[in-house]
Phi, psi and omega in degrees: 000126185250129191233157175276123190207142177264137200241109196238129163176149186293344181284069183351288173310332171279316169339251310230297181305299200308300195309318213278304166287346175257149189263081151006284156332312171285345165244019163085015171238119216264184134271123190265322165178180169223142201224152159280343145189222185306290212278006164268359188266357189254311203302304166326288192306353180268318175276339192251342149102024246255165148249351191222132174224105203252124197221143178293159182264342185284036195254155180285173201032000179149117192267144169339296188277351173258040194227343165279289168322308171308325206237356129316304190313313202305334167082336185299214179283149166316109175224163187280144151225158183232129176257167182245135160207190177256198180302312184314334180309020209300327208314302192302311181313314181278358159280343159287310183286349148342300198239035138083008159291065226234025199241144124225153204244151149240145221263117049242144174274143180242114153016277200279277215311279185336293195308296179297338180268340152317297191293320165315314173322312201304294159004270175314313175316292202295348177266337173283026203242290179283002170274330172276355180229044153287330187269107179232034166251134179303329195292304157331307178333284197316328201275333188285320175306329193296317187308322183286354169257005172248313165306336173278000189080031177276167182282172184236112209282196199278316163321298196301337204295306201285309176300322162265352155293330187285325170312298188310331183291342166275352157238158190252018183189144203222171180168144200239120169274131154263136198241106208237122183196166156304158174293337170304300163306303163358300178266341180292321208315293170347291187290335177282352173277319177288339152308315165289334194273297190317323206281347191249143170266177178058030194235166171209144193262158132205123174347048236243226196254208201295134165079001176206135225223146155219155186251133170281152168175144194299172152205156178263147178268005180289185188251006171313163169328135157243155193319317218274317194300322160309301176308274197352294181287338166315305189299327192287293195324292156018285207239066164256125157101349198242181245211067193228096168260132181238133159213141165302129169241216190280094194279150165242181171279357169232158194266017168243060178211035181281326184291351171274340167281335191283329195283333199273302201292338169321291205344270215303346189276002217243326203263320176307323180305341152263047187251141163295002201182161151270026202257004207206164191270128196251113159280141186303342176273009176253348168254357198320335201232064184209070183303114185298172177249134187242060174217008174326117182266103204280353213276285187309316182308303202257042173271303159346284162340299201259323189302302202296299212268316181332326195245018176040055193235116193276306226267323178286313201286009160272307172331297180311295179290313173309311184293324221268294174308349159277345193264316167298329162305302193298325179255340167096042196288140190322136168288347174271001143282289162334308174340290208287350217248303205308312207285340176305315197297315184288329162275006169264317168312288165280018139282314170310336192277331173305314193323331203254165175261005191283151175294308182320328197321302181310279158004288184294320178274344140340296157269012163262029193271159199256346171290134165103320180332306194313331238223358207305192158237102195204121184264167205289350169315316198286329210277355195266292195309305188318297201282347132346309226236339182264326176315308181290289180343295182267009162266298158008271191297358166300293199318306199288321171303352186241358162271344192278340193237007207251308168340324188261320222251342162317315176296323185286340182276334190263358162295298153016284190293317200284323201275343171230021191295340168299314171299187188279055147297132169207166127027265206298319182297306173291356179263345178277285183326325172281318188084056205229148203276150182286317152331318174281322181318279209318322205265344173291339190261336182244003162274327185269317232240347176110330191248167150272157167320320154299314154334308182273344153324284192317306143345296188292306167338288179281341164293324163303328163282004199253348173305300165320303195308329183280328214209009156235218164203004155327118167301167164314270171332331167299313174280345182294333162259016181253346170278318175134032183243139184258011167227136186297341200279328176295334198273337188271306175321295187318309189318291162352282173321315250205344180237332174059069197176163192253164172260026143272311176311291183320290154351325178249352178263003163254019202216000000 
């Protein structure tokens, strides 16, 4: 099955690669044309009819995304799109997931990445595709079309009027589960449910946007077993454990008063990401009086957050991410916050990870890639373990790119050190000047050097006094502060130690 896609971006040399490099055919995709920037990418898309558009966000006269915005208004057919940016791009991205974007390539494109993220696209097409032509009793149709124009809010004229009234007299209460998974998932989930479903009266699958799906369905108020809670758990059992949100919403007494169950059951799907699991149905009465929070201020968390991989420090940065999820918990922050915040952190990380020459680099951000994220099905345990799990990673490979550079620079730090042991030195003072965490500093200095950092302070110290001592008439005390110790009593103890004698006795056993 072959789908169509239109290609936009200002750049010739980028046209020309996306067409050269990418093998198009092989993932089921033709080129239909190419445009240079919006309003020639809204005109193409009218004319050539595309399923697919991968567009730069950066163009002049009218940029990718408001060339997205535009041809949303328009309201016309469903087409897929993908932007291309760089790691830096967080603007666009939250500003993407605005307008229901959630695929990205990132600039410079690579070949092997583009190709996999093409085939999912492909995928998903080809299940929508077989997804418009599964229902084929008309009649079945008709009630599932009436419905889907009471869930967009259209108005409803006296035929849809007349249809869903006659439907609604077989139960005395109607409500809608919405159904959520991956694409991986996605289409098995679909068909088992529409199986199960068929098999039951009064239930209806419908079709709704990527990965989700929802079922309408009557119910009798007596207290006997009901269909729907059975299917519900069929399905759950099914797929336990796996990465399937199902929520319930608010019933009414009619299917044309489905769109307040549909709108109420969003509700409640906002809430499964703070669920301990996947196993269960989150009803819209268990959260109705539990308000999310959208006014979260993310700037300290996630600075905290990004401070902890600067400093290659694993323990803060664990430390960060726990709290930052107990802190989300404790208020109930909205999850397309949670999201942006996890994916800021994750486009900031790696921007530390281009710095390095390690091979893994690539790799690690391969499997740690953020298209799609926005969009996952992740309750908030898994996306904190994500971001948890991508954070320790890449401070790893931090640690090993800086022991790879750290090697040459043990000699500049300790000529550094023979040249400032007098001053007021420490740790911390060579790790701002090194630009190096002071804790890592220390143990790279006592891994070369045999001593600790004070020791060899200490060391340097008393050899120069005992040079004074041989070769001035300086008092003690003069020289002790003339090596770098400002209490005589620290110069006599050091002294001691390391000559095994006071530095009058030396003094006098020299003279």
């Amino acid at each position: 099955m072959t789908f169509k896609v239109l290609l936009i971006d200002d750049e010739p040399g980028a046209l020309e690669g996306m067409q050269l490099w990418i093998d198009w055919p092989g993932v089921g995709f033709e080129v239909c044309g190419t445009g240079s920037n919006g309003i020639e990418g809204l005109r193409l898309i009218r004319e050539l009819q595309p399923d697919l558009v991968v567009t730069d966000v950066n163009m002049p006269l009218m940029d990718g995304l408001e060339m997205i915005a535009a041809w949303q208004a328009e309201g016309a057919r469903n087409v897929r799109f993908v932007i291309l940016s760089g790691y830096s791009d967080f603007e666009y991205a939250q500003k993407a997931l605005r307008y229901g974007v959630n695929r990205y390539l990132l600039k410079p494109i690579i070949p092997e990445e583009a190709l996999d993220e093409l085939a999912e696209i492909h995928e998903e097409l080809a299940q929508e595709k077989e997804r418009q032509s599964l229902s084929q009793i008309a009649s079945y149709e008709e009630i599932v079309s009436c419905i889907k124009d009471v869930l967009q809010g259209q108005a409803q004229d006296q035929a849809s009027c007349s249809v869903l009234n006659r439907v609604s007299q077989a139960r005395e209460m109607w409500n809608f589960c919405l159904v959520q998974t991956e694409g991986a998932t996605f289409a098995e989930l679909r068909s088992r449910a529409a199986a199960l479903l068929y098999q039951e009266e009064a239930m209806y699958l419908i079709d709704l946007d990527m990965n989700r799906f929802g079922i309408v369905y009557g119910e009798r108020c007596h207290a006997e077993a009901r269909a729907a809670d059975r299917l519900f758990q069929e399905l759950v059992q099914l797929y336990a454990g796996q990465r399937v949100f199902m929520a319930a919403g608010e019933g009414g007494n009619t299917l044309l008063q489905i769109g307040h169950s549909y709108r109420t059951a969003k509700e409640a799907m906002m809430y499964k990401f703070y669920d301990t699991g996947y196993d269960r149905v989150l009803r819209y009465e268990q959260i109705a009086k539990r308000p999310l929070n959208y006014h979260y201020d993310q700037l300290q968390l996630a600075e905290g957050i990004i401070g902890a991989v600067s400093l290659l420090d694993q323990d803060a940065f664990r430390e960060a991410v726990d709290s930052a999820a107990s802190t989300f918990r404790e208020i109930f922050v909205a999850p397309e916050i949670v999201r942006k915040i996890v994916i800021h952190i994750m486009w900031r990380i790696m921007e530390y990870l281009k710095e390095t020459s390690d091979p893994e680099t690539e790799l690690l951000l391969e499997k740690y890639g953020l298209p799609g994220l926005s969009d996952s099905v992740l309750i908030m345990d898994d996306l904190l373990e994500l971001l948890q799990t991508f954070g320790m990673d890449s401070i790893e490979l931090l640690l090993r790119e800086q022991s790879k550079q750290s090697q040459g620079i043990v000699q500049e730090i300790n000529d550094y050190i023979r040249e400032h042991y007098r001053e007021r030195l420490t740790v911390k003072k060579l790790g701002e000047i090194f630009y190096m965490h002071p804790a890592y500093l220390g143990q790279l200095l006592l891994k070369r050097n045999g001593i600790s950092f004070n020791e060899l302070v200490h060391n340097l110290r008393i050899e120069e006094a005992v040079r004074l001592l041989e070769q001035s008439e300086l008092k003690n005390s003069e020289i002790a502060e003339q090596v770098g110790y400002s209490h005589y009593g620290q110069f006599f103890k050091q002294f001691e130690i390391r000559m095994r004698m006071s530095p009058s006795e030396y003094k006098s056993s020299r003279f």
